[in-house]
N, CA, C and O atoms as a Tripos MOL2 file, in Angstrom:
@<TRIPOS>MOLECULE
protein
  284   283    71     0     0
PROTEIN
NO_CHARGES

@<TRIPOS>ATOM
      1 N          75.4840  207.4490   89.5790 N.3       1 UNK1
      2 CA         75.1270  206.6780   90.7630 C.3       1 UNK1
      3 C          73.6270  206.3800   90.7170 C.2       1 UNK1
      4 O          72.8670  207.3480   90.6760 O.2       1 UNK1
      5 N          73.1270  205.1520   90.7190 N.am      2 UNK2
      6 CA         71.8910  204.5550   90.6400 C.3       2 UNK2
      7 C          70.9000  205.4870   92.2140 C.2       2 UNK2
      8 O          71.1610  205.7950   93.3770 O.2       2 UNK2
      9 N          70.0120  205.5730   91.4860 N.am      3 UNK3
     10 CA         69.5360  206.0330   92.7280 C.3       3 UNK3
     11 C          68.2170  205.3130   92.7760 C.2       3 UNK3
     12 O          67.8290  204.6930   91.7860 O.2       3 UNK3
     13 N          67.1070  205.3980   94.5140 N.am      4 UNK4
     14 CA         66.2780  204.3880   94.6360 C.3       4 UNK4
     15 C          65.0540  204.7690   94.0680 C.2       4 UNK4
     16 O          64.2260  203.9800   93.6130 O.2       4 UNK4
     17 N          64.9210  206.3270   94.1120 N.am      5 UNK5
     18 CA         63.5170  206.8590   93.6660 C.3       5 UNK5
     19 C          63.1680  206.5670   92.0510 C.2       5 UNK5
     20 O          64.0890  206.7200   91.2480 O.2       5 UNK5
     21 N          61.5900  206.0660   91.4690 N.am      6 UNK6
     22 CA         61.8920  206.2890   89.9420 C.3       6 UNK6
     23 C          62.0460  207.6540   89.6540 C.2       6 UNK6
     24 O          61.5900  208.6760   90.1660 O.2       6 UNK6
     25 N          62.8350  207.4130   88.6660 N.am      7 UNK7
     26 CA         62.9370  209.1230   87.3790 C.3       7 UNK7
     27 C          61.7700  208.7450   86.4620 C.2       7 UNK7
     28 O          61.4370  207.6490   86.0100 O.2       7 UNK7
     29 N          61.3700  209.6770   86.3520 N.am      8 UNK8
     30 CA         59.9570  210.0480   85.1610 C.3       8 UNK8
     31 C          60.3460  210.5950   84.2750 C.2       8 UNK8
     32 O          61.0730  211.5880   84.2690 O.2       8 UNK8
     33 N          59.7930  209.8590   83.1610 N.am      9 UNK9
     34 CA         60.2000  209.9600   81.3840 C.3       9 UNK9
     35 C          58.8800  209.8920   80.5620 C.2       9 UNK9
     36 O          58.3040  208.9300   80.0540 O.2       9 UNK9
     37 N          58.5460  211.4010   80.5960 N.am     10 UNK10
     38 CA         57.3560  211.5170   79.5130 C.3      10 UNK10
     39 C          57.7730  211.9420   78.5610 C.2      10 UNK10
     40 O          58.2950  213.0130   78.2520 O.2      10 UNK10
     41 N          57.3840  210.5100   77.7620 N.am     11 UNK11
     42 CA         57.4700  210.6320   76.2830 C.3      11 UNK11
     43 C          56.1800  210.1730   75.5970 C.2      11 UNK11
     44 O          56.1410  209.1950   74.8510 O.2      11 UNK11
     45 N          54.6510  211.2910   76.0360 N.am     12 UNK12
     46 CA         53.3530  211.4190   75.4960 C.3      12 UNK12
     47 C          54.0640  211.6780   74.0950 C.2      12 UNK12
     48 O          55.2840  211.7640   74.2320 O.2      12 UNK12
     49 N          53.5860  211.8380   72.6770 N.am     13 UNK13
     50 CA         53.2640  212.1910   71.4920 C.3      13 UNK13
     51 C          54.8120  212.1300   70.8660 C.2      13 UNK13
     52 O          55.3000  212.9660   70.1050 O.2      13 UNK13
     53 N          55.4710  210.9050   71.3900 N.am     14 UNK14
     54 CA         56.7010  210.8520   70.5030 C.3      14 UNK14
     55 C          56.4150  209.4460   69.8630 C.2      14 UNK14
     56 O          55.9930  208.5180   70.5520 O.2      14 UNK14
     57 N          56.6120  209.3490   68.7860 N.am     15 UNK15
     58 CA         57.0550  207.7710   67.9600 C.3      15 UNK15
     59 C          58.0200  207.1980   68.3710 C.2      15 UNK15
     60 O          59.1000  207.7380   68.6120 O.2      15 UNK15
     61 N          57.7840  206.1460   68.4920 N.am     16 UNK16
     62 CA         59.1920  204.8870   68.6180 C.3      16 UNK16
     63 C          60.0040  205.5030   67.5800 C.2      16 UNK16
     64 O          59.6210  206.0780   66.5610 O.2      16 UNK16
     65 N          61.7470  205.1930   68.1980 N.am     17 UNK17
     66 CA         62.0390  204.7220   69.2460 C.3      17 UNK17
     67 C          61.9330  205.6760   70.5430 C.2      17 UNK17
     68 O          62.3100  205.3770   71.6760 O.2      17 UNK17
     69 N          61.2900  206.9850   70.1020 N.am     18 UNK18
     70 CA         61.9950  208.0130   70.6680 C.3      18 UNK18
     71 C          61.5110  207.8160   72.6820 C.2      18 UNK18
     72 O          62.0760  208.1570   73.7210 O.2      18 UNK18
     73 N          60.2340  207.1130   72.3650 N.am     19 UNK19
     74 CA         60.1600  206.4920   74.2660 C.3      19 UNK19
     75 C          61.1980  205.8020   74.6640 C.2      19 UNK19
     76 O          61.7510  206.2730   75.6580 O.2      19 UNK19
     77 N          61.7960  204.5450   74.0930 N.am     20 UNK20
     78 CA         62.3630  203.7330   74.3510 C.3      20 UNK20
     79 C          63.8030  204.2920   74.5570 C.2      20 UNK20
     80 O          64.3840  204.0110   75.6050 O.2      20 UNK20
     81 N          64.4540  205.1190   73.5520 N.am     21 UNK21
     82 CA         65.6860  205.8760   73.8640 C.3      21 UNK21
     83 C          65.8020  206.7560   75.0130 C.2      21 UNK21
     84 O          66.7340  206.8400   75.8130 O.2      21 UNK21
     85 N          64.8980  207.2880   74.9770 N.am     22 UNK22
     86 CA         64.1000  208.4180   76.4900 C.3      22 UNK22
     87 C          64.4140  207.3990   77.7130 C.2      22 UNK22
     88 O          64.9760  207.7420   78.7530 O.2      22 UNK22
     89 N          64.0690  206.4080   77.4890 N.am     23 UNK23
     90 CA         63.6410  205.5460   78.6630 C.3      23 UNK23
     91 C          65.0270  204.8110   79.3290 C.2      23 UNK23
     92 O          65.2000  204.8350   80.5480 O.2      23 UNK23
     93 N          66.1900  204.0220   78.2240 N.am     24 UNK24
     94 CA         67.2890  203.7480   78.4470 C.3      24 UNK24
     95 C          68.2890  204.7300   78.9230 C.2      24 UNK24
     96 O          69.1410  204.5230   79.7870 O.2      24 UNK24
     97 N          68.1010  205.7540   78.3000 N.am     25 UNK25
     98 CA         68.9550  206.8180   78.8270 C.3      25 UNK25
     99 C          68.8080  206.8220   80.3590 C.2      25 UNK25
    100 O          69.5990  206.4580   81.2300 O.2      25 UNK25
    101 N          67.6570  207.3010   80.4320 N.am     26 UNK26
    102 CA         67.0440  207.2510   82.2870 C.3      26 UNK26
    103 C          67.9090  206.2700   82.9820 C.2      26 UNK26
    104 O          68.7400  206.4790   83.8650 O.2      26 UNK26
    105 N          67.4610  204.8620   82.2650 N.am     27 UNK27
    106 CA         67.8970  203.9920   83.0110 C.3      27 UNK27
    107 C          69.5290  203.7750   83.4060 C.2      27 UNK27
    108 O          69.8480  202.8920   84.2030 O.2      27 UNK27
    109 N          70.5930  204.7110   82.7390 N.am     28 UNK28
    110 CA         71.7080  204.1640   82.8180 C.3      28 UNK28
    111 C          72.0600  205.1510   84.4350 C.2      28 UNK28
    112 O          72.8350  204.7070   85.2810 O.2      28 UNK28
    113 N          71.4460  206.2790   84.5710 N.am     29 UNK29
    114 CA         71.5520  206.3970   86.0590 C.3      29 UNK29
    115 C          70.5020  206.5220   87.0830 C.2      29 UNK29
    116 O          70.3890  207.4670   87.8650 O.2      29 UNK29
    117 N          69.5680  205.2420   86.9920 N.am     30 UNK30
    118 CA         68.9780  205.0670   87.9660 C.3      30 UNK30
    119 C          68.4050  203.3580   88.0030 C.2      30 UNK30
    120 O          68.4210  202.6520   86.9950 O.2      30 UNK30
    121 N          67.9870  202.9550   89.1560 N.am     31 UNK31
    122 CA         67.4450  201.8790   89.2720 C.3      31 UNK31
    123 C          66.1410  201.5690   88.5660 C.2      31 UNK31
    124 O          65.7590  200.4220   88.3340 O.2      31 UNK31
    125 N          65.6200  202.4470   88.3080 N.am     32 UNK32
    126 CA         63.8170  202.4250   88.2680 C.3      32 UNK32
    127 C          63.6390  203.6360   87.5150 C.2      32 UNK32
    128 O          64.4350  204.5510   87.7290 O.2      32 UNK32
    129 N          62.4980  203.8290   86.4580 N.am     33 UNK33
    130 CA         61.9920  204.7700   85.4880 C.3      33 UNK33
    131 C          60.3720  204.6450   85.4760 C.2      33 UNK33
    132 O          60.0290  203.4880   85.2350 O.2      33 UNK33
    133 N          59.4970  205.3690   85.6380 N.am     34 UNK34
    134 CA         58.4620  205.3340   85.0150 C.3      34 UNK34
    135 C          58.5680  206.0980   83.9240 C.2      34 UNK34
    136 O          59.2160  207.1400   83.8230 O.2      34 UNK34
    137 N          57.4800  205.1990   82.5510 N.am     35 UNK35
    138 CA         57.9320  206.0080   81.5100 C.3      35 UNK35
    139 C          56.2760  206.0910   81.3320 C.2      35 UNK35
    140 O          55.4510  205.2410   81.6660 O.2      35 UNK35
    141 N          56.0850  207.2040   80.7870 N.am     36 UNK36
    142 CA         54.6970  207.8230   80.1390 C.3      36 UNK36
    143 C          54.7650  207.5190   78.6290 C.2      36 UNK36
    144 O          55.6110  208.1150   77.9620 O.2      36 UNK36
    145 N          54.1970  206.9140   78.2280 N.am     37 UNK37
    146 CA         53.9880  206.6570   76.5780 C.3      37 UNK37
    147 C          52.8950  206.4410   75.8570 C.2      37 UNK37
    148 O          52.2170  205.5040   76.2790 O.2      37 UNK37
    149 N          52.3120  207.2180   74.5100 N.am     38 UNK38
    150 CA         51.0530  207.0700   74.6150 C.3      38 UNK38
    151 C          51.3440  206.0660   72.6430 C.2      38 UNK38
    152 O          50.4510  205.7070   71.8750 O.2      38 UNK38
    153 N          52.5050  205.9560   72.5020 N.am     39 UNK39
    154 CA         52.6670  205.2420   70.9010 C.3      39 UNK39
    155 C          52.1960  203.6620   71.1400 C.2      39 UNK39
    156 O          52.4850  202.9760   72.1210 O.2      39 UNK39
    157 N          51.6120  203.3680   70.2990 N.am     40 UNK40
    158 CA         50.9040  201.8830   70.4860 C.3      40 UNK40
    159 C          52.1990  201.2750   70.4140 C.2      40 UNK40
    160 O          52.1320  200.3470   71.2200 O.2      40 UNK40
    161 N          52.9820  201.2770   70.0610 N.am     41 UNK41
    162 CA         53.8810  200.3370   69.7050 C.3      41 UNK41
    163 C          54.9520  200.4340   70.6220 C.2      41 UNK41
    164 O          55.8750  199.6230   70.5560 O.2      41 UNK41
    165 N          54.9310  201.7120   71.8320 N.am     42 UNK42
    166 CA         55.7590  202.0290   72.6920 C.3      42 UNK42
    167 C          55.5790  200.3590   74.1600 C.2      42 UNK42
    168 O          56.5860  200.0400   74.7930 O.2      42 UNK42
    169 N          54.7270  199.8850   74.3060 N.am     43 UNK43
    170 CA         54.7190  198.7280   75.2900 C.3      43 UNK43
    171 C          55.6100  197.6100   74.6080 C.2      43 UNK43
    172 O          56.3510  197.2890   75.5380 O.2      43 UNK43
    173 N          55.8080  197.1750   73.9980 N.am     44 UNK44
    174 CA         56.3670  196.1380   73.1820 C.3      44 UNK44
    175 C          57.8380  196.2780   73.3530 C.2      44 UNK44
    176 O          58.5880  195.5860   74.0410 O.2      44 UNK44
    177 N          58.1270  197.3610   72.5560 N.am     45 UNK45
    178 CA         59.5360  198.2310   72.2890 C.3      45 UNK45
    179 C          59.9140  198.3240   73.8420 C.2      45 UNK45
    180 O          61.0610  198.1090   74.2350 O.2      45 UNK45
    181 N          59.0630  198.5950   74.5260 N.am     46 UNK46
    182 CA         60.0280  199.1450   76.2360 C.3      46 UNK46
    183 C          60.2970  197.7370   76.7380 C.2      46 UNK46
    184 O          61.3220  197.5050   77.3780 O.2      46 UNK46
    185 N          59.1140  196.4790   76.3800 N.am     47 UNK47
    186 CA         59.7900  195.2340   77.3820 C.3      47 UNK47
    187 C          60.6340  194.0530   75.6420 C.2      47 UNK47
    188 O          60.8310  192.8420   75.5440 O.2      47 UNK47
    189 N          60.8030  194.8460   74.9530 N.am     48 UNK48
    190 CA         61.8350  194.3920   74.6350 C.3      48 UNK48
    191 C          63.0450  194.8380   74.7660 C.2      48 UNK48
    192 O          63.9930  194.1140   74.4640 O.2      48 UNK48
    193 N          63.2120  196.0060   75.2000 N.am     49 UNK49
    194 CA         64.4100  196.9010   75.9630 C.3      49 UNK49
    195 C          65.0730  195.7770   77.3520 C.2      49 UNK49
    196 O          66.0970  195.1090   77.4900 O.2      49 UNK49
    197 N          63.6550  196.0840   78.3220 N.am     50 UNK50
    198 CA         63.5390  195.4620   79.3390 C.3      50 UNK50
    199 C          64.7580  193.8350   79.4670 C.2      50 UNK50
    200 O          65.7500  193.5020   80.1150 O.2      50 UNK50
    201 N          63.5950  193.0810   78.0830 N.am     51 UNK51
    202 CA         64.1620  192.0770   78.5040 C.3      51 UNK51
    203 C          66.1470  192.0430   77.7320 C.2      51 UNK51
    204 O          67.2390  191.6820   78.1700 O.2      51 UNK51
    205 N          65.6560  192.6200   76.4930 N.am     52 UNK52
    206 CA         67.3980  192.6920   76.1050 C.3      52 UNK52
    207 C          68.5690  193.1990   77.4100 C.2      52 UNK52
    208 O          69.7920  193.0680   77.3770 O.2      52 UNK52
    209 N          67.8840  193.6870   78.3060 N.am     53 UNK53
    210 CA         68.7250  194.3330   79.4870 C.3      53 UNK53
    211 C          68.6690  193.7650   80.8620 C.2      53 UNK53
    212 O          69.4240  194.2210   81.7210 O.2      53 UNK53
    213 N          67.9480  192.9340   81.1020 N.am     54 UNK54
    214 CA         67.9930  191.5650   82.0730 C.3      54 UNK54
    215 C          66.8740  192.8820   83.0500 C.2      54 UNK54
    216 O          67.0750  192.7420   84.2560 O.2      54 UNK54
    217 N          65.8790  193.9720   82.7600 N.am     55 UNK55
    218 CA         65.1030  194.7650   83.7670 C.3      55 UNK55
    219 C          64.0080  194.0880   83.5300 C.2      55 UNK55
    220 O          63.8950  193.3390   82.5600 O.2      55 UNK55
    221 N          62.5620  194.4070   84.9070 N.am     56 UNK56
    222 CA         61.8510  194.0380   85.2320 C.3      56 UNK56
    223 C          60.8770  195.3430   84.2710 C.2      56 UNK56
    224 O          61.0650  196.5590   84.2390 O.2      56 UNK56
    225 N          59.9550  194.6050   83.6550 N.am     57 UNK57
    226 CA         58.8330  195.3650   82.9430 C.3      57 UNK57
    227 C          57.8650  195.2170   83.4670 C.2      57 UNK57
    228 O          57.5790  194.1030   83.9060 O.2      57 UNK57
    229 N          56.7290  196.6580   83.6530 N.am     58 UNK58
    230 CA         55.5370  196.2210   83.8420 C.3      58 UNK58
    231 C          54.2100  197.2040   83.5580 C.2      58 UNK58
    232 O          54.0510  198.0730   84.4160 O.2      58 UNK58
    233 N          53.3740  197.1820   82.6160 N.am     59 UNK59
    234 CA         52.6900  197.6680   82.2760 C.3      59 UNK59
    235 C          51.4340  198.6810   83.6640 C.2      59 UNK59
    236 O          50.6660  198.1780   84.4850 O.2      59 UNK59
    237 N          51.6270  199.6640   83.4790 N.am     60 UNK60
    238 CA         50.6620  200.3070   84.8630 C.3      60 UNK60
    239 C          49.3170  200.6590   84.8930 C.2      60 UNK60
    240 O          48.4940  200.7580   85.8030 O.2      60 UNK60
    241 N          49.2740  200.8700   83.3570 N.am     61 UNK61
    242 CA         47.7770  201.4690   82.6410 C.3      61 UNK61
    243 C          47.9140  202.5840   82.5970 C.2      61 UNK61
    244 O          48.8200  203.1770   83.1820 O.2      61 UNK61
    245 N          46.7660  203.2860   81.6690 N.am     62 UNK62
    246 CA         46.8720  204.5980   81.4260 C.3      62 UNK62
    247 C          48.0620  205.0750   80.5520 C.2      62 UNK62
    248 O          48.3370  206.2720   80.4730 O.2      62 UNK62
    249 N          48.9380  203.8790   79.7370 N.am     63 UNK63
    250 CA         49.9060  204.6760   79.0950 C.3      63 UNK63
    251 C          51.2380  204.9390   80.0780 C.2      63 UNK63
    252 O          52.0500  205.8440   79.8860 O.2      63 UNK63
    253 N          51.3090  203.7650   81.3900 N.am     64 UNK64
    254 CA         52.1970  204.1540   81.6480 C.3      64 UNK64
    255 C          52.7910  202.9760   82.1520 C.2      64 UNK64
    256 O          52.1240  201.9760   82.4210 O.2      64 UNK64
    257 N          54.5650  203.0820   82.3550 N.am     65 UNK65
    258 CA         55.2120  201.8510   82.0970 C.3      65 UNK65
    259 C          56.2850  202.0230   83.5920 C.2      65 UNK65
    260 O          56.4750  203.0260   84.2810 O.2      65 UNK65
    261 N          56.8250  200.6880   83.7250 N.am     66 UNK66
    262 CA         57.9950  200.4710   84.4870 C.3      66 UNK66
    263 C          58.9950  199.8470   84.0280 C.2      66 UNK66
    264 O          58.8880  198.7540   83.4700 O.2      66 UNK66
    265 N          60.2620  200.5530   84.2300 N.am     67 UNK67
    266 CA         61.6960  199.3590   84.2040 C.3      67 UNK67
    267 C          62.3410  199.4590   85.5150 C.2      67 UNK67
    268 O          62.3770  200.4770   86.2070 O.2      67 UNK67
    269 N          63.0000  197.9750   85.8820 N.am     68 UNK68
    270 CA         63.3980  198.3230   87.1780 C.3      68 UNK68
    271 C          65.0360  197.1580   86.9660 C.2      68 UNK68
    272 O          65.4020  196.2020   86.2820 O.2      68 UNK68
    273 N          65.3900  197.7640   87.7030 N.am     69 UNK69
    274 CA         66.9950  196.6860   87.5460 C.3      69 UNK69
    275 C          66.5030  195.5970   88.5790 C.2      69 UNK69
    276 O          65.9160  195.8870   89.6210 O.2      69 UNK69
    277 N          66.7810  194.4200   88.2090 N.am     70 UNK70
    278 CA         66.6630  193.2920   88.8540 C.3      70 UNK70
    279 C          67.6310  193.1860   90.6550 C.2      70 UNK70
    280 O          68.8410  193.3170   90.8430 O.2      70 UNK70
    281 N          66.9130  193.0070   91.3330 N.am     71 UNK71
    282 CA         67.7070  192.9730   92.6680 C.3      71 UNK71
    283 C          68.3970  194.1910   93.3530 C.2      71 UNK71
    284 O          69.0000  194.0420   94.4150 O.2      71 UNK71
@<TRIPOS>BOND
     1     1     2 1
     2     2     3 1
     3     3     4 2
     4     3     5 am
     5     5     6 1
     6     6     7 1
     7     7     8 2
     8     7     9 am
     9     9    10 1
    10    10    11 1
    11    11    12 2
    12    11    13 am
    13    13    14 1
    14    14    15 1
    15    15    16 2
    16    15    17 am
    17    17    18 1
    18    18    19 1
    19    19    20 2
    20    19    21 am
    21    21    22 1
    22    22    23 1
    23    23    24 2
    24    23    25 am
    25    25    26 1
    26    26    27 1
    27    27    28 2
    28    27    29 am
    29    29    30 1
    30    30    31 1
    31    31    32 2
    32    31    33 am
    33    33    34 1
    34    34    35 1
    35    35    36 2
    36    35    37 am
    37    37    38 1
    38    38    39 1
    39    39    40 2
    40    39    41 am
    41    41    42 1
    42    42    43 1
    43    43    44 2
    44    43    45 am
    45    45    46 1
    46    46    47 1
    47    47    48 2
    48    47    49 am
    49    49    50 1
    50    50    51 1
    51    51    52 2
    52    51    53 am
    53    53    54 1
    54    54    55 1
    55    55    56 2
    56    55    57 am
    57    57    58 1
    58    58    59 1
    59    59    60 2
    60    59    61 am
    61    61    62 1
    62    62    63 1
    63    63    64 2
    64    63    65 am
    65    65    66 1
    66    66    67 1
    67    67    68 2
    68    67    69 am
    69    69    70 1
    70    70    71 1
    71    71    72 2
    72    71    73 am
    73    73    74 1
    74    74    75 1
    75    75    76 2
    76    75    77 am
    77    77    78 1
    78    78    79 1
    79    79    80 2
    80    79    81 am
    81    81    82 1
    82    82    83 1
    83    83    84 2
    84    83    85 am
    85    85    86 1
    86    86    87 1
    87    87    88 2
    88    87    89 am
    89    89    90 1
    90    90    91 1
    91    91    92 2
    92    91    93 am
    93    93    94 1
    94    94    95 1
    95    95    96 2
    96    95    97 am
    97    97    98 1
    98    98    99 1
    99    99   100 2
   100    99   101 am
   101   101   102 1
   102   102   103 1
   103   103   104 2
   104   103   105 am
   105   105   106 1
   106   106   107 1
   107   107   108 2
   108   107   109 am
   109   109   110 1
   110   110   111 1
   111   111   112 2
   112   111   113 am
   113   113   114 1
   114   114   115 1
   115   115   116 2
   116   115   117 am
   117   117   118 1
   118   118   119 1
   119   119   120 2
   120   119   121 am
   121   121   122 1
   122   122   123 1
   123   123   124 2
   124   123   125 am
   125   125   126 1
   126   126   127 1
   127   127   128 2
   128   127   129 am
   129   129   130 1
   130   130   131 1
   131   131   132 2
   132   131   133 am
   133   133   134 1
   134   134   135 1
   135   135   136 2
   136   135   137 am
   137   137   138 1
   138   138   139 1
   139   139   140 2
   140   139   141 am
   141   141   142 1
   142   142   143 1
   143   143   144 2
   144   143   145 am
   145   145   146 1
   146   146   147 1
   147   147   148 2
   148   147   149 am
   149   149   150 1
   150   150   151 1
   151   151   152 2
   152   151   153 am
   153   153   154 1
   154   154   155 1
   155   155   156 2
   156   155   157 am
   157   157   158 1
   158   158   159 1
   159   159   160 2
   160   159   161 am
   161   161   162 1
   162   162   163 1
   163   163   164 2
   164   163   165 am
   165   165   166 1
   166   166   167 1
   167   167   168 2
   168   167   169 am
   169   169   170 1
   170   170   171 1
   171   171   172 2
   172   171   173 am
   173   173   174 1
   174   174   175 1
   175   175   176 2
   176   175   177 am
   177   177   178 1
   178   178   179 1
   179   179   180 2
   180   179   181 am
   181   181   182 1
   182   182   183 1
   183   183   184 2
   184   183   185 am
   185   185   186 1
   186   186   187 1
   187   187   188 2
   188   187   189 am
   189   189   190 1
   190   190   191 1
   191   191   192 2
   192   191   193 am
   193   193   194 1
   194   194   195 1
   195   195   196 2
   196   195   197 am
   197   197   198 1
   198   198   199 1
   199   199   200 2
   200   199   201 am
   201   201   202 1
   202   202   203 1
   203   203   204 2
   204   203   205 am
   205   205   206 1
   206   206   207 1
   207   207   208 2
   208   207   209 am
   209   209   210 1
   210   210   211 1
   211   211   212 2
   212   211   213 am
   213   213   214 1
   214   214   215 1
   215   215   216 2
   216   215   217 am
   217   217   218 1
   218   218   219 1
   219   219   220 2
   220   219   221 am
   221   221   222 1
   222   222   223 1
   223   223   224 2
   224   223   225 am
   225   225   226 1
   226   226   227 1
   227   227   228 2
   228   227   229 am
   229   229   230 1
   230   230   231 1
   231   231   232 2
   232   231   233 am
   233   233   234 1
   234   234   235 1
   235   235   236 2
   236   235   237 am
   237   237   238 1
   238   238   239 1
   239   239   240 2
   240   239   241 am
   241   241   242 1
   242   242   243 1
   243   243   244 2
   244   243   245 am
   245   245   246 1
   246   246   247 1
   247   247   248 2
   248   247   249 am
   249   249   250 1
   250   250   251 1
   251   251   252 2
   252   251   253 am
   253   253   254 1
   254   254   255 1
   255   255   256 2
   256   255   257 am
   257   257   258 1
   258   258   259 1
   259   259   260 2
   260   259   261 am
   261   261   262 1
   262   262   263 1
   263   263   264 2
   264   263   265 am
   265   265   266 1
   266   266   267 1
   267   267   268 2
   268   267   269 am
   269   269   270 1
   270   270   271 1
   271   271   272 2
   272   271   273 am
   273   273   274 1
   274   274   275 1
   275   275   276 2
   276   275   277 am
   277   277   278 1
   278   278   279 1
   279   279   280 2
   280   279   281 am
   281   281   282 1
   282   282   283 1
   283   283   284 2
@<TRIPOS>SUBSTRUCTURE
     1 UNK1         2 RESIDUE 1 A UNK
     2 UNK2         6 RESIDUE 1 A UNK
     3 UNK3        10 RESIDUE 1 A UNK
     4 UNK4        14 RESIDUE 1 A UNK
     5 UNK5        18 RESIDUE 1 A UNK
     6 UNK6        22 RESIDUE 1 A UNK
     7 UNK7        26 RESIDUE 1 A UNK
     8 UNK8        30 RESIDUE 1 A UNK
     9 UNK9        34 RESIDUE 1 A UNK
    10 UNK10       38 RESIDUE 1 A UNK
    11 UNK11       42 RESIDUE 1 A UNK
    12 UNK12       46 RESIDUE 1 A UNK
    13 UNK13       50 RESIDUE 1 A UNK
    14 UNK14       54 RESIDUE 1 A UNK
    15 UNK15       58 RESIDUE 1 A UNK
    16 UNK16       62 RESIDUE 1 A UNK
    17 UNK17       66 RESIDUE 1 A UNK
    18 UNK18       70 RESIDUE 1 A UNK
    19 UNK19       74 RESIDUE 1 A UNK
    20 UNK20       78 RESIDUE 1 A UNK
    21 UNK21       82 RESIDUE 1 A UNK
    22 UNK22       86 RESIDUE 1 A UNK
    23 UNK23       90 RESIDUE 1 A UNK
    24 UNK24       94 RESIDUE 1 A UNK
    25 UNK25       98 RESIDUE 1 A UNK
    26 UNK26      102 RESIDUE 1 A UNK
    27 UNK27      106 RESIDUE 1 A UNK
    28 UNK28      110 RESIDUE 1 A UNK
    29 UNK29      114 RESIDUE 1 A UNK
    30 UNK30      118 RESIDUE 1 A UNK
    31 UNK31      122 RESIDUE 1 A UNK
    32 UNK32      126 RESIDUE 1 A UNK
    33 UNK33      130 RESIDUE 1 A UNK
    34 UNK34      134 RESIDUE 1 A UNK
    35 UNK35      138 RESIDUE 1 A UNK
    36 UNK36      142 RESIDUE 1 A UNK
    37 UNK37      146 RESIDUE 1 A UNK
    38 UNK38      150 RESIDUE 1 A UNK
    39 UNK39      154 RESIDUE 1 A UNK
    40 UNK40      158 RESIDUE 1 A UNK
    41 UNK41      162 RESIDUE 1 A UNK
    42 UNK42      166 RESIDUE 1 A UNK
    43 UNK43      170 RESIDUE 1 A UNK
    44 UNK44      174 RESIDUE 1 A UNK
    45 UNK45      178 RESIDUE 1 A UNK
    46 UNK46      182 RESIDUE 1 A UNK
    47 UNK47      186 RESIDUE 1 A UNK
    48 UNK48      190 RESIDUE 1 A UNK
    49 UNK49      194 RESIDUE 1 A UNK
    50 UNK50      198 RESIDUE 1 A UNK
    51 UNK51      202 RESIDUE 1 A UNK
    52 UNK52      206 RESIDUE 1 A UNK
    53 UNK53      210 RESIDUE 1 A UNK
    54 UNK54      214 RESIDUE 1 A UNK
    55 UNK55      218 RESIDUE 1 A UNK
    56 UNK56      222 RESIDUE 1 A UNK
    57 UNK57      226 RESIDUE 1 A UNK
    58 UNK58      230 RESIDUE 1 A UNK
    59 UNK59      234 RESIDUE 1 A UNK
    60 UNK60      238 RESIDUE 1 A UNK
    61 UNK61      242 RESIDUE 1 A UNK
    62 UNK62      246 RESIDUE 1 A UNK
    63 UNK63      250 RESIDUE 1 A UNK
    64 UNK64      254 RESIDUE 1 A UNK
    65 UNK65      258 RESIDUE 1 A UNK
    66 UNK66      262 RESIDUE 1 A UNK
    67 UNK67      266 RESIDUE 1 A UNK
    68 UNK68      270 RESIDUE 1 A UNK
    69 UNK69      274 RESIDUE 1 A UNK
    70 UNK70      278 RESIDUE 1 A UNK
    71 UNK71      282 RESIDUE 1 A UNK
């Protein structure tokens, strides 16, 4: 059951994919994730998640990210 609060997904000092898997998982029971990621290549990888999955991406700073289900 989707719920409204984000779930938090720190994935500091992991390599792709391992944020991005971290991060989908989250997402399959909830609306919203902040994800902590510090892999350069982890922003890219999450809003190409994002967009392959019709979610809202958005960069927060500091290494840290949003997905949100649309509507």
């Amino acid at each position: 059951m989707p719920q409204n609060e984000p779930l938090s997904v720190n994935a500091r000092g992991m390599k792709c994919p391992w944020p991005v898997l971290r991060a989908a998982r989250a997402m399959r029971g909830a609306d919203a994730v902040l994800v902590e990621a510090d892999d350069p290549i982890a922003p890219a990888e999450l809003a190409a998640l994002a967009t392959a999955q019709g979610w809202a991406f958005e960069t927060l700073g500091d290494h840290r990210f949003s997905l949100r289900r649309a509507g």
